[in-house]
RODO-2510 file (C-alpha; in nm, 4 decimals, decimal comma):
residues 212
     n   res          X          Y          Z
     1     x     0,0000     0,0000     0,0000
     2     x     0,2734     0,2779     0,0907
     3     x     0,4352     0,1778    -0,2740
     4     x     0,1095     0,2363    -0,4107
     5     x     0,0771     0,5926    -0,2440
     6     x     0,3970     0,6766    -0,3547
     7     x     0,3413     0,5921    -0,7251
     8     x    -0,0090     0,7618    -0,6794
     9     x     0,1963     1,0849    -0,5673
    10     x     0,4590     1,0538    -0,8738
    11     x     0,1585     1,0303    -1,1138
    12     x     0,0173     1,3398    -0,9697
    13     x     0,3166     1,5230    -0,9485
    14     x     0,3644     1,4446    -1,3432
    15     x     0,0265     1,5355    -1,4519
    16     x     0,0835     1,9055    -1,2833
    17     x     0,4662     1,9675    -1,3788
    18     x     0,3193     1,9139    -1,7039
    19     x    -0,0048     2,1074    -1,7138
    20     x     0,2761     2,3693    -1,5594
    21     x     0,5057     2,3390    -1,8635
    22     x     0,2665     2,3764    -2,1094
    23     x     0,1436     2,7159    -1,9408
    24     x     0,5069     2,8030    -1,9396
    25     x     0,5871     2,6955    -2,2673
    26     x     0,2742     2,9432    -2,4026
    27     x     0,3811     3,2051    -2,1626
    28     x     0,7183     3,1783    -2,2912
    29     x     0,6375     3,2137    -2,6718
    30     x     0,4021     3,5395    -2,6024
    31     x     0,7293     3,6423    -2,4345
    32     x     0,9556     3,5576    -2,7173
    33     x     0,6943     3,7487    -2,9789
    34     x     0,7227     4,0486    -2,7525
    35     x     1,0464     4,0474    -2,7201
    36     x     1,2448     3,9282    -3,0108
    37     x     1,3870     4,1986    -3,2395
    38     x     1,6717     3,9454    -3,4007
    39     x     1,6102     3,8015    -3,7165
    40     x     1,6042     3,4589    -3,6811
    41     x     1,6334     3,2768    -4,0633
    42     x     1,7304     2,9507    -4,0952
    43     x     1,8945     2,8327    -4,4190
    44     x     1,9018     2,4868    -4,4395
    45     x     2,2430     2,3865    -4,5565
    46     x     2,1796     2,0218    -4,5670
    47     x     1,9044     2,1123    -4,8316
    48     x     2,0299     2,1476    -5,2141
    49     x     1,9479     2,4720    -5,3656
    50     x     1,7983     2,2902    -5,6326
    51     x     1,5523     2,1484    -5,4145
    52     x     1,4486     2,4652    -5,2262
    53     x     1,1100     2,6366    -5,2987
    54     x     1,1405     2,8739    -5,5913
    55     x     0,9921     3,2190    -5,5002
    56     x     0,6297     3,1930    -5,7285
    57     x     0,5880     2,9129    -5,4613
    58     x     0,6346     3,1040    -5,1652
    59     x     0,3280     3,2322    -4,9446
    60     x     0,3600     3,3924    -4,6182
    61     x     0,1741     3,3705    -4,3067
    62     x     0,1426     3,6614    -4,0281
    63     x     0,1249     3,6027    -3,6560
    64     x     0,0535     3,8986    -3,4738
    65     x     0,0824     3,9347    -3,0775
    66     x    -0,1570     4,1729    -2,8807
    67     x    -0,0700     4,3316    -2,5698
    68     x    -0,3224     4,2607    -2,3480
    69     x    -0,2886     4,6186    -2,1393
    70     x    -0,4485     4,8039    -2,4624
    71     x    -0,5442     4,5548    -2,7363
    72     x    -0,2325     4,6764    -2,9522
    73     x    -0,0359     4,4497    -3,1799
    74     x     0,3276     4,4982    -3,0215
    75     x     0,5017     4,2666    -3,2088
    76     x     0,4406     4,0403    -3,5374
    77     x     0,6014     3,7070    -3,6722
    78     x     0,6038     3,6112    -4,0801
    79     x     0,6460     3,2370    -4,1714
    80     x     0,7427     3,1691    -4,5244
    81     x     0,4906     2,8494    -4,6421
    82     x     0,5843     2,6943    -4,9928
    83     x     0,4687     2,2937    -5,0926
    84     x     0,2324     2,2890    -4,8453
    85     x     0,4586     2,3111    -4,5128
    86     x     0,6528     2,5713    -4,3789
    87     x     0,9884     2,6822    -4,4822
    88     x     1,3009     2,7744    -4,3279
    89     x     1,2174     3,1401    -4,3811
    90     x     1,1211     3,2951    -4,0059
    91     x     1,1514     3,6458    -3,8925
    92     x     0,9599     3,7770    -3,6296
    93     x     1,0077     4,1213    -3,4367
    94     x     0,8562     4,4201    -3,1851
    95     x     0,6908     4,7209    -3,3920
    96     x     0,8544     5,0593    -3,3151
    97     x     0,5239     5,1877    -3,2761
    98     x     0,1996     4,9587    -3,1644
    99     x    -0,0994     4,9295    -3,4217
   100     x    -0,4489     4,8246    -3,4222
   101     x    -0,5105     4,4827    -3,5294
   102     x    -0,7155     4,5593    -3,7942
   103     x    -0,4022     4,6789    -3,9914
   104     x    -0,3911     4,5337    -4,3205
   105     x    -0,0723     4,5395    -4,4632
   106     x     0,1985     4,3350    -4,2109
   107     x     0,3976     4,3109    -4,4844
   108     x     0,4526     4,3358    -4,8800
   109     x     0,5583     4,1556    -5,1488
   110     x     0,7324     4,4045    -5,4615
   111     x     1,0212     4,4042    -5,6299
   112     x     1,3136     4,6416    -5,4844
   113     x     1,6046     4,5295    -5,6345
   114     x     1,4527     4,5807    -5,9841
   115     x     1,5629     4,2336    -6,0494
   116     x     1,2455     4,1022    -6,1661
   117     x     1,1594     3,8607    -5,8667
   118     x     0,8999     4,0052    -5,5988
   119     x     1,0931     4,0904    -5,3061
   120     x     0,9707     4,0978    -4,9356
   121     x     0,8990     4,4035    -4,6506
   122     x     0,7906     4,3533    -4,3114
   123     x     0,6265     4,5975    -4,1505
   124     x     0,8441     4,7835    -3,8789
   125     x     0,7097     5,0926    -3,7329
   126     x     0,6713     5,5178    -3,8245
   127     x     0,9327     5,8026    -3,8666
   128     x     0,8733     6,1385    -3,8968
   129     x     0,7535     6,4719    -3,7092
   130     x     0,3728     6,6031    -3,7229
   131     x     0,2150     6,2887    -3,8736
   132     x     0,4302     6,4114    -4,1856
   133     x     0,6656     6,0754    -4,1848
   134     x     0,5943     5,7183    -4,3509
   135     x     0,6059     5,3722    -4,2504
   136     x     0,9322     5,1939    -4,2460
   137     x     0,9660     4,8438    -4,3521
   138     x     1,2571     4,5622    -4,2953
   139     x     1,3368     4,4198    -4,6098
   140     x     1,4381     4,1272    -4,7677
   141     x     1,5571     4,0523    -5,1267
   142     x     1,4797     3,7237    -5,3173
   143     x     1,8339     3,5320    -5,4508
   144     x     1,7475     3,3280    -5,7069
   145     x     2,0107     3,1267    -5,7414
   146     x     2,0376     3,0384    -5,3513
   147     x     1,6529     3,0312    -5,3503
   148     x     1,6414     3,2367    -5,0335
   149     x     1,6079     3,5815    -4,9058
   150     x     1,8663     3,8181    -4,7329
   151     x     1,8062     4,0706    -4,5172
   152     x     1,8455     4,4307    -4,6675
   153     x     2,0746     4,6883    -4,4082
   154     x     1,9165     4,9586    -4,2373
   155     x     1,6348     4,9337    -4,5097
   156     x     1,3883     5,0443    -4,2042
   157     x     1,5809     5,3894    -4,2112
   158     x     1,3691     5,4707    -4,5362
   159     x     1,0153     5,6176    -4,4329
   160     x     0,7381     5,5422    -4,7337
   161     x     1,0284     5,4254    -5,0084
   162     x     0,8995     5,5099    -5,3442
   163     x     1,0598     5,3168    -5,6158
   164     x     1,1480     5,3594    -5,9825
   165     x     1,1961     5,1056    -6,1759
   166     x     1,3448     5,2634    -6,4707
   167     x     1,6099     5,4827    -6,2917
   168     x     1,6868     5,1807    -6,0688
   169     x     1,6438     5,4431    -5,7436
   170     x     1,4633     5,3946    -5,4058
   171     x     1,3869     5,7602    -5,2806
   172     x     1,1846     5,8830    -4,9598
   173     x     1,0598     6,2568    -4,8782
   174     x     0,9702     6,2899    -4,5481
   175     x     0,9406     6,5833    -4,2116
   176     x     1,2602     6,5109    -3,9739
   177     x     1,1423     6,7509    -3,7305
   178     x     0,9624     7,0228    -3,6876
   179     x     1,2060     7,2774    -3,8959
   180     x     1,3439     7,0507    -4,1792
   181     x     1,1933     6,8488    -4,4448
   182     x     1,4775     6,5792    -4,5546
   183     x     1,4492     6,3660    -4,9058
   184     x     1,7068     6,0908    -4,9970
   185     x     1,7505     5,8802    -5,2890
   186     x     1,9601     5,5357    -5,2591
   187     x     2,1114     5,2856    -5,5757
   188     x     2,1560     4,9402    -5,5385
   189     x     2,5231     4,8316    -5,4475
   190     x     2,5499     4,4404    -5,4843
   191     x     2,2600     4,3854    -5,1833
   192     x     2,2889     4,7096    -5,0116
   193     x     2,1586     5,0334    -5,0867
   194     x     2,4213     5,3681    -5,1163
   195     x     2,2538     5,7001    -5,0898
   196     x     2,3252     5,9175    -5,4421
   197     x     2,1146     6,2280    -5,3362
   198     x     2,0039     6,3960    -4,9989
   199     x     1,8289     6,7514    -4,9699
   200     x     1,7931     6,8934    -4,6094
   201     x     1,5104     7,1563    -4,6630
   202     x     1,3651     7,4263    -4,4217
   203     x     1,0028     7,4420    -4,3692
   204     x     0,8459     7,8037    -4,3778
   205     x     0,6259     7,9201    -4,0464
   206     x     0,3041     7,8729    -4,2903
   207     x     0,3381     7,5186    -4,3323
   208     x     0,5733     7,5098    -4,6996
   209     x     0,9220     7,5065    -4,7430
   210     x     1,1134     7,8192    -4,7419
   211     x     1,2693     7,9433    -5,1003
   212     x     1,6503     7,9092    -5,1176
***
């Protein structure tokens, strides 16, 4: 009988570490989603390129986490889905700035290399004085002949980037603060972006900029 007790108390004290881990474990990935502003991709190397997705196959998936103190998204994850599973493509991080859920676009899919394949931005947060800013975006450009995506470098340091395809450019206009208006232009240098053009204008008292 005392054998029996004891076993009895083992079982019991099982069945709650466990129920207690899995409340950790939950705890712990709201945590991680709140927290996490690393990148975390994972590039199969055991995987030929040959065999990896190509990028028409891709699809992406949004997670979003919602701080429960003011039903704000504070921090969003994007899972890359190709052939019907998930791929190695994860990047999940906290938004400078918290939105409403309802907000549409968590990320989007264009081309900003101008290399013909649809690159990918993930929504990051707002610069910019006086509601007069843009969204910025972390980016990541499609290599098609590693199959995979790199990260672009300081690409969320461009508010609203306007792209033109036939100049090759990626320019932003934007208010720093409340006397300057600033507008840069970058080209493409292998995978990162060098600025060719920056104007630093003052803003007249009436709400335009001032005349040089």
């Amino acid at each position: 009988m005392k054998t029996a007790h004891i076993f009895l108390s083992l079982a019991i004290l099982l069945v709650s570490c466990g129920q207690a881990s899995q409340a950790d474990k939950k705890s712990a990935t709201s945590n991680q989603q709140a927290d996490s502003t690393e990148v975390v991709l994972q590039n199969n190397k055991e995987v030929g390129d040959e065999e990896r997705p190509a990028r028409n196959e891709y699809s992406f998936k949004t997670t979003i986490h919602i701080d429960d103190s003011d039903d704000l998204v504070d921090s969003i994850t994007i899972v890359g889905w190709a052939r019907g599973k998930q791929t190695d493509f994860i990047f999940g991080h906290e938004l400078w700035i918290k939105q409403f859920k309802e907000k549409k676009e968590w990320f989007k899919e264009e081309d900003i290399n101008f290399d013909g394949f649809p690159d990918l931005m993930v929504y990051h947060g707002y610069i910019g004085f006086g509601g007069q800013g843009g969204d910025v975006f972390v980016a990541f450009v499609w290599k098609p002949d590693e199959r995979k995506f790199i990260q672009v470098e300081d690409f969320d340091a461009i508010p609203d980037p306007m792209f033109d395809a036939e100049a090759k450019t990626i320019s932003t206009t934007y208010r720093a603060d409340y006397e300057y208006v600033d507008s840069y232009t970058f080209k493409w240098d292998g995978d990162k972006l060098k600025e060719v053009d920056w104007n630093h204008e003052p803003i007249r008292m009436d709400g335009g900029e001032e005349d040089n």
